[in-house]
C-alpha atoms as one frame of an Amber mdcrd trajectory, in Angstrom:
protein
   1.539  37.220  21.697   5.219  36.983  22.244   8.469  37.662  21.190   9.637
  40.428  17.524   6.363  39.993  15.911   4.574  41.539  19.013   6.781  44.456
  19.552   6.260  44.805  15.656   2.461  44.998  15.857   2.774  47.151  19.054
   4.792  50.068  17.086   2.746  49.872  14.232  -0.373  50.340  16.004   1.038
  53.123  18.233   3.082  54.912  15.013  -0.422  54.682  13.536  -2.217  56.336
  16.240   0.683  58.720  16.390   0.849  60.125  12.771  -3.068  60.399  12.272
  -3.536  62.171  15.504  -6.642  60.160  16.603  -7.229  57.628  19.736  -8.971
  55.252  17.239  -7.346  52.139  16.813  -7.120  50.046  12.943 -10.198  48.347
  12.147  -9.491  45.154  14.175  -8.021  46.448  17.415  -9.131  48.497  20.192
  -7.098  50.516  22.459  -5.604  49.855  26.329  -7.459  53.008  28.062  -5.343
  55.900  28.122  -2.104  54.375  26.719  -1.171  54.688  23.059  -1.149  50.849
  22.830  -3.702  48.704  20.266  -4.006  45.137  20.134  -6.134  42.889  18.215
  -9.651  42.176  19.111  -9.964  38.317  20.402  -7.655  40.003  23.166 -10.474
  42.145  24.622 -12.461  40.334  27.324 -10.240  36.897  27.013 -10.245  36.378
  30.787  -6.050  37.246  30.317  -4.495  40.655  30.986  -2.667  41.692  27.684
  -2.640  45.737  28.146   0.191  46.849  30.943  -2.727  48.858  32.578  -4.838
  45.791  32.574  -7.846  48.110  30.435  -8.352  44.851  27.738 -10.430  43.016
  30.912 -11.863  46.210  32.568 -15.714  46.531  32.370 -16.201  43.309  30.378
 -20.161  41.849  30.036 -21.897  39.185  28.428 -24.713  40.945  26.112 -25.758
  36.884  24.827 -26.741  34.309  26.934 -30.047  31.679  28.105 -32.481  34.007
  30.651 -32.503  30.549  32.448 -29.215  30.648  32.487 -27.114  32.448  35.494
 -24.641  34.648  34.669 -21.666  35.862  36.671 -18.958  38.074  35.125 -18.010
  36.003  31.683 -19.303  32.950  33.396 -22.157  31.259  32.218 -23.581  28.653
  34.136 -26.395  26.322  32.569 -26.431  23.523  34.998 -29.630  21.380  34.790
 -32.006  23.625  33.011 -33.154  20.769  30.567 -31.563  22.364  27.746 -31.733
  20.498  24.266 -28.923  22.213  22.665 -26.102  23.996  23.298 -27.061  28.049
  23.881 -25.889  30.662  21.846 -23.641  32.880  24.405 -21.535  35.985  23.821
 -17.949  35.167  22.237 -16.175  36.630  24.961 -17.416  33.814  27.760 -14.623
  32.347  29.762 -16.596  29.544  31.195 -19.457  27.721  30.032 -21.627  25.016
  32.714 -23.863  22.825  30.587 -24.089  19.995  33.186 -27.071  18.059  33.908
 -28.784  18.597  30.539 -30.918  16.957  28.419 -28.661  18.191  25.315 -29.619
  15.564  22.299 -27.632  16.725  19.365 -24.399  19.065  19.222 -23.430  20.405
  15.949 -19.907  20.267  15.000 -20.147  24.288  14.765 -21.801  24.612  17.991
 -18.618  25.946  19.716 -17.207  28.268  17.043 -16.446  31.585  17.966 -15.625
  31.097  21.525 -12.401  31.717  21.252 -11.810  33.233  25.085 -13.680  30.027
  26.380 -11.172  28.339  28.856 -13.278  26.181  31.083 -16.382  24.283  29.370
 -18.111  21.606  31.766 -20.507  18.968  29.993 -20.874  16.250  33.086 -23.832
  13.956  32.472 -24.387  15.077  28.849 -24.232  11.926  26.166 -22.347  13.639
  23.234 -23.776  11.737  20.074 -21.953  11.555  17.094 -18.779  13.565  19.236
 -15.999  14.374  16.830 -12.604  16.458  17.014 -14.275  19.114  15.154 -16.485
  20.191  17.904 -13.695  21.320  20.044 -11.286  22.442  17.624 -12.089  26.135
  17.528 -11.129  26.346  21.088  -7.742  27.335  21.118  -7.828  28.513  24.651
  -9.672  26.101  26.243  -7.496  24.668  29.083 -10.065  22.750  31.557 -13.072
  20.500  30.121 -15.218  17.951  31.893 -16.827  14.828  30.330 -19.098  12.083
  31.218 -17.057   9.339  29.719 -13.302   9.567  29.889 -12.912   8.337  26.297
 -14.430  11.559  25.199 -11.241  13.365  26.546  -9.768  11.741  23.425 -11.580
  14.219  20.999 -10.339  17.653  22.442  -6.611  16.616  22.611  -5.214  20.196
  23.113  -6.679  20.883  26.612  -4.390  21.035  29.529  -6.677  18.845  31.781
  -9.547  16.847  31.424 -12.235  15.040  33.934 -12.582  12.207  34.311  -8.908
  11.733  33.748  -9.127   7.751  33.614 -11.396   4.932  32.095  -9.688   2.229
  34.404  -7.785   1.179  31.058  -6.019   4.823  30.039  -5.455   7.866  31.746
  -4.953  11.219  30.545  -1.021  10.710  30.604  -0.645   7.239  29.723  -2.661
   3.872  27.280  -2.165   1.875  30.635  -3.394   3.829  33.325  -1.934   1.237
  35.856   2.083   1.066  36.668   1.831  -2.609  37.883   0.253  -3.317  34.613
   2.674  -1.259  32.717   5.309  -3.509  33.660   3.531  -6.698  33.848   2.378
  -6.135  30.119   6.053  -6.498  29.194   6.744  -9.782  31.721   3.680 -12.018
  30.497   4.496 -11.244  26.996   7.874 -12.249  27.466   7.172 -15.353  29.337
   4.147 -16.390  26.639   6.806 -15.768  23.731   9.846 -17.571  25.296   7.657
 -20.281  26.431   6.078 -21.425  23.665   8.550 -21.378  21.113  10.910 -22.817
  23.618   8.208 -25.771  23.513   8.037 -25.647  19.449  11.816 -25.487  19.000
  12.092 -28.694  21.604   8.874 -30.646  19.600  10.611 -30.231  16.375  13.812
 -31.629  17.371  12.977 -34.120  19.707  10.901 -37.328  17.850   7.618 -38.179
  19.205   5.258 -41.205  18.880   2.249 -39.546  18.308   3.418 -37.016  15.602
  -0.394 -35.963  15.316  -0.685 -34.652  18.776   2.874 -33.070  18.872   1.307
 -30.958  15.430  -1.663 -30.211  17.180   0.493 -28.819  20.521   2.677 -26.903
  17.964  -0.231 -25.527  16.240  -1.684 -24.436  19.723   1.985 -22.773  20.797
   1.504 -20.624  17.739  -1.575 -19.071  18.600  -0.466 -18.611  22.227   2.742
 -16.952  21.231   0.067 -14.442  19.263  -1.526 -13.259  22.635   2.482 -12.488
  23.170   3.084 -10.156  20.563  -0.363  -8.647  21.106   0.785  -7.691  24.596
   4.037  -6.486  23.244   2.470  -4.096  21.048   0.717  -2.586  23.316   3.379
  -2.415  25.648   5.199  -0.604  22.849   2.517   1.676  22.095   2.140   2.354
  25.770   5.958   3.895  26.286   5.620   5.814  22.681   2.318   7.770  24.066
   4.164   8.132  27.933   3.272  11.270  29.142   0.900  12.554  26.297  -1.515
   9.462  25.680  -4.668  12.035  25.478  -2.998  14.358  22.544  -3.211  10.965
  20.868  -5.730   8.566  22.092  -8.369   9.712  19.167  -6.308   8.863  16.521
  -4.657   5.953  18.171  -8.496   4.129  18.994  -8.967   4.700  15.060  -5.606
   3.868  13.617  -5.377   0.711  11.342  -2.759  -0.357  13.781  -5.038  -0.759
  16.679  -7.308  -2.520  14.385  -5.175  -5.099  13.523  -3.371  -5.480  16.945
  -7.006  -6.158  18.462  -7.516  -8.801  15.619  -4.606 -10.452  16.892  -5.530
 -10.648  20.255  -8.592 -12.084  18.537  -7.510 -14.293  16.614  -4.974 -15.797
  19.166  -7.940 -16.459  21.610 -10.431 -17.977  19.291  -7.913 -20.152  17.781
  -6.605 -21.360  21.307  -9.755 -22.405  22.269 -10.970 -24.148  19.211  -7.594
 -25.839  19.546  -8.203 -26.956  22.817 -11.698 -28.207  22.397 -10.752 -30.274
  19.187  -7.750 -32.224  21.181 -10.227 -32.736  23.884 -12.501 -34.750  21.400
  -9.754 -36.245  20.017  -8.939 -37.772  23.524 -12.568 -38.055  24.271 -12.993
 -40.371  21.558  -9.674 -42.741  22.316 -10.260 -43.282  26.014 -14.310 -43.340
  25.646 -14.099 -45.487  22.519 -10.990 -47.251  22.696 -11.429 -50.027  20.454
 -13.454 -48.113  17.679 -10.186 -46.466  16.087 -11.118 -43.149  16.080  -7.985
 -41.979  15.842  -7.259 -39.084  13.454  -4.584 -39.404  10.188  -2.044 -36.994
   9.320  -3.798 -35.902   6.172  -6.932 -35.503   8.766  -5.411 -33.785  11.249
  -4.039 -30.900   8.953  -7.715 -30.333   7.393  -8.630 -30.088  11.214  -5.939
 -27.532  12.325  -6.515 -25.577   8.621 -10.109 -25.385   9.208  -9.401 -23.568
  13.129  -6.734 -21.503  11.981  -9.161 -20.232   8.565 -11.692 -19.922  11.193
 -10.325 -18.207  13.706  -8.800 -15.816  10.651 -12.761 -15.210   9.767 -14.088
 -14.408  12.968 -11.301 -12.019  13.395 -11.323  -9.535  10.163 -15.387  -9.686
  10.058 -15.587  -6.620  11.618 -13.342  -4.861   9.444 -16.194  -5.422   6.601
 -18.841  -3.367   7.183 -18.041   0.067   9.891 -21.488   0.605   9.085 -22.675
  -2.390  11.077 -19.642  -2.625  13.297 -18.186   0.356  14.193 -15.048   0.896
  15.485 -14.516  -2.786  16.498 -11.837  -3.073  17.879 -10.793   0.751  19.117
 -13.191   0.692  21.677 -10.866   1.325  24.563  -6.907   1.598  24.374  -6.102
  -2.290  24.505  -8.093  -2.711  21.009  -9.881  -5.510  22.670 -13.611  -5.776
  22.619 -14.831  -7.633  25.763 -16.959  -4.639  27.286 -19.918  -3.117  26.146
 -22.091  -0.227  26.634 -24.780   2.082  25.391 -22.835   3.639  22.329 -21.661
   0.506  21.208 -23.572  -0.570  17.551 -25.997  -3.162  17.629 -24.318  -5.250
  15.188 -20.759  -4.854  17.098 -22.676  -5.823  20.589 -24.557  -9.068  18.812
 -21.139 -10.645  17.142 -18.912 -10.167  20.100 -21.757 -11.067  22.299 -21.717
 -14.274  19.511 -18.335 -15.046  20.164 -18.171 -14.645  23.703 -21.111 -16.180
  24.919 -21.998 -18.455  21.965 -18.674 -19.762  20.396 -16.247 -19.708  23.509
 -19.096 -20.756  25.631 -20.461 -23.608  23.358 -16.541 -24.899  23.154 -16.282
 -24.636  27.287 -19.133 -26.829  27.804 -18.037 -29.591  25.550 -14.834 -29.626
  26.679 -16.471 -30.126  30.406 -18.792 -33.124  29.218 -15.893 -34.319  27.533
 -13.710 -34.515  30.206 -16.742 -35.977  32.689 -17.232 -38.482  30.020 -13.296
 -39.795  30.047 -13.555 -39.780  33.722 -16.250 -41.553  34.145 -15.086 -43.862
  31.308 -11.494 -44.227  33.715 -13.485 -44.894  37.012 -15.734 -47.326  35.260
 -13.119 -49.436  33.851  -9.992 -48.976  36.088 -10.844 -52.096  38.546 -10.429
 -54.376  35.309  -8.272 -52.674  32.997  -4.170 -53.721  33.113  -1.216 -51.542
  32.415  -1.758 -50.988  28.576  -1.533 -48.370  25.960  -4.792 -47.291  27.479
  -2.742 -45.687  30.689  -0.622 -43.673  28.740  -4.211 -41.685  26.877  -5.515
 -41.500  30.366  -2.334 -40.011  31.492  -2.143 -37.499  28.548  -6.369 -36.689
  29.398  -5.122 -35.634  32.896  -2.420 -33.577  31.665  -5.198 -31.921  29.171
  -7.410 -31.721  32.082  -5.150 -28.861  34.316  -4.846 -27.160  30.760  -8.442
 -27.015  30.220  -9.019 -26.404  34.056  -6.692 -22.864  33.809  -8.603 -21.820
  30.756 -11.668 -22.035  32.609 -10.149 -20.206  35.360  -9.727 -17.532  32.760
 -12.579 -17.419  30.416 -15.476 -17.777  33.213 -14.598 -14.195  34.610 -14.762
 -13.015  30.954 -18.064 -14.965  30.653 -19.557 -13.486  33.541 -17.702  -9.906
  32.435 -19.710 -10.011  29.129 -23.113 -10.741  30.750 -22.721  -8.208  33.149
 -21.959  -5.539  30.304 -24.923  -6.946  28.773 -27.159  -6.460  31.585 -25.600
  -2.587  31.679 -24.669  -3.234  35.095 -21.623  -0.823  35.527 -17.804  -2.415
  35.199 -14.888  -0.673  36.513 -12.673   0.015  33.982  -9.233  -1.183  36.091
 -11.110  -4.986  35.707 -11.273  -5.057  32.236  -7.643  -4.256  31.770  -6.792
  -6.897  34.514  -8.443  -9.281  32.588  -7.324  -8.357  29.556  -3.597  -7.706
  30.394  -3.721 -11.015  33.474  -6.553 -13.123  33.425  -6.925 -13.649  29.868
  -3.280 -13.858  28.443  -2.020 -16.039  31.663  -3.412 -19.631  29.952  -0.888
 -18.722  27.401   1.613 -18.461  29.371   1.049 -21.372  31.525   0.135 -24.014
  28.578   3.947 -24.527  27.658   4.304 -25.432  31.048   1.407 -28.236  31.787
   1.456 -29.777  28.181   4.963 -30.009  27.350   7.500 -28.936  30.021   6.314
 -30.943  33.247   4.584 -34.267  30.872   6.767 -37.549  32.021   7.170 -38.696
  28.708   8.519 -35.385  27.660  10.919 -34.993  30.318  12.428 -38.512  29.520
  12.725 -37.890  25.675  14.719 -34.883  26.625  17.036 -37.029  28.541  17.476
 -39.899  25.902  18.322 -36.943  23.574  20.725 -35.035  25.676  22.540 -38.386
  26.731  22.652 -39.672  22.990  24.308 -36.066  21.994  26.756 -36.352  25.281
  28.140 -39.649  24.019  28.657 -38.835  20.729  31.023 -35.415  22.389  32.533
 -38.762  24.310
């Protein structure tokens, strides 16, 4: 209590003790000892001296608590007595120790009327079904302890909370790491720049294969996706600075973190269905060389429809059925759903573990006997073959083979990531959010570079262009 509307209450209480000539205090209040002072009852016992003389926290007992439980003052400690609920205690407690329990079900009322309650400790207690309810009759609770540091998210009021970090968030900020925090902002710039530098320079420079130039422009757009993604969340990250946990809740279950992480979705699943369809493409002109395979324009755009429908699917499924799914995407604070764990739903941990380990997986291993195919194909024939229109699709197959070598490089740690999650072996949380933030965006950003910006024919296109504009200046 501070400030007029104290004083106010303080001179009505004592005017009222004054003119009725008793030491009784209002229903409501109770009086500081000897001095002619009332103040209202949730004051008495609240672990904080509010009377000058100090008389509000004099003598103060807890009449309700466990007999299993020790009790020390207003201190209740409950540490591993295989409780299976949370214990009725006295509404004056200042600290509450339920550690180590066996606690199966918490009610969202199973807190209310502990208003003095300051310090509540729940290590190693699974909180099914937590919600922001629980916690928010606590208005002076200023320490609690979790298990899991995404349950700090639910009582976002408190003035500290353990564990104060998942790897991914901390208590202050939605990137818990600094070198991510700025690195966030440089691969997003150099995936965005990049890749429409590459579809600005394919749509004004002509190209003989106008098919393949569609396809590489199709692929820029999904990489420049992963971009924005990371730019979002770079965004998001400097709005919650400081404060993250008095928003993390609603942020995990905002729409915008929904579709954010169904960008980041969409932008990988796209890439690599991208990837693995220009693969066959050149898998079946350098394999098959005289069997004109090759694909039409009317054919092509089906193709690249088809992946870009697809990759729309698999991304908005889970915003179908939360029943089956879940929280999808709001998992953690990147809105990306590569880990998993116990309190994940069945349905969410079978479709990403469908995606992951059947889709992306299925799509890496055909793009790897693809790829041993053409070389084989190349060794085989390369003693006989002259310098024909065959070099230049073995040339563009090695340039697609560093591409599809740094995607590897980045989707086999997310491969083995997934199984390990799978196998509930534990996963730092500071390696998902270097894959997610590094390993997995930096194809992206490399792609512009390998398939456009360092290709021969490319490079000499360029020059044919800028020498035909310098002579017309002339």
């Amino acid at each position: 209590m501070g400030g007029s509307d104290s004083n106010d209450l303080l001179t009505e209480s004592i005017s009222l003790k004054d003119s009725s000539g008793s030491d009784n205090c209002p229903l409501g209040q109770f009086p500081c000892g000897n001095l002619s002072i009332c103040l209202p009852q949730p004051e008495h016992c609240n672990g904080q001296q509010d009377c000058p003389n100090g008389a509000d926290e004099e003598n103060c007992v807890l009449y309700i608590y466990p007999e299993v439980c020790h009790c020390e003052g207003r201190k209740v400690n409950c540490n591993g007595k295989n409780l299976l609920h949370v214990p009725a205690v006295s509404s004056n407690v200042t600290a509450l120790h339920l550690e180590s329990n066996r606690i199966e079900m918490i009610s969202k009322r199973a807190f209310s009327g502990l208003f003095s309650l300051r310090k509540l400790s729940m290590e190693e207690v699974e909180i099914p079904d937590i919600s922001i309810r629980m916690f928010r009759p606590l208005n002076n609770l200023t320490h609690i302890y979790f298990r899991r540091f995404e349950f700090c998210g639910y009582s976002p009021n408190v003035r500290s909370c353990k564990p104060n970090t998942d790897g991914i968030s901390s208590f202050e900020n939605l990137l818990a790491n600094i070198i991510l925090r700025v690195f966030v902002w440089v691969v997003a710039f150099i995936i965005c720049f990049g890749n429409i530098f590459v579809i600005c320079l394919r749509s004004c420079i002509a190209s003989e294969n106008q098919h393949h130039t569609m396809a590489i422009k199709s692929l820029c757009c999904a990489d420049c996706l992963m971009g924005v993604y990371l730019l979002f969340i770079g965004a998001f990250d400097i709005k919650y600075c400081g404060e993250y946990n008095r928003h993390a809740q609603i942020w995990m279950e905002s729409l915008s973190c929904q579709l954010i992480g169904s960008l980041a979705m969409l932008s990988t699943e796209v890439s690599v269905m991208m990837l693995t369809y220009m693969t066959l493409e050149k898998y079946l002109c350098i394999v098959f060389p005289f069997q004109h395979y090759r694909a039409g324009r009317k054919q092509t755009l089906c193709s690249l429809t088809f992946i870009w429908l697809l990759g729309f699917v698999i991304a908005v499924i889970p915003f179908w059925d939360k029943q089956t799914f879940g929280n999808f995407y709001g998992r953690n604070g990147v809105c990306f759903p590569l880990h998993s764990d116990q309190t994940e739903k069945p349905g969410a941990r079978c479709y990403s573990t469908a995606i992951f380990l059947g889709l992306n997986l299925l799509a890496f291993v055909i793009i790897v006997f693809s790829y041993s195919s053409m070389f084989y194909s190349v060794q085989k024939t390369a003693k006989t073959a002259r310098q024909t229109v065959f070099d230049r699709e073995v040339s563009i197959a090695k340039r697609f083979f560093f591409i599809v070598f740094t995607d590897a490089m980045c989707w086999i740690p997310i491969f083995l990531l997934k199984i390990l999650s799978l196998l509930r072996v534990q996963i730092a949380g500071t390696i998902i959010l270097w894959v997610v933030i590094f390993i997995l965006p930096i194809n992206s950003a490399l792609n512009p570079i390998l398939y456009t910006i360092t290709t021969s024919a490319f490079q000499q296109r360029l020059k044919q262009c800028l020498k035909y504009r310098f002579q017309q200046k002339n």
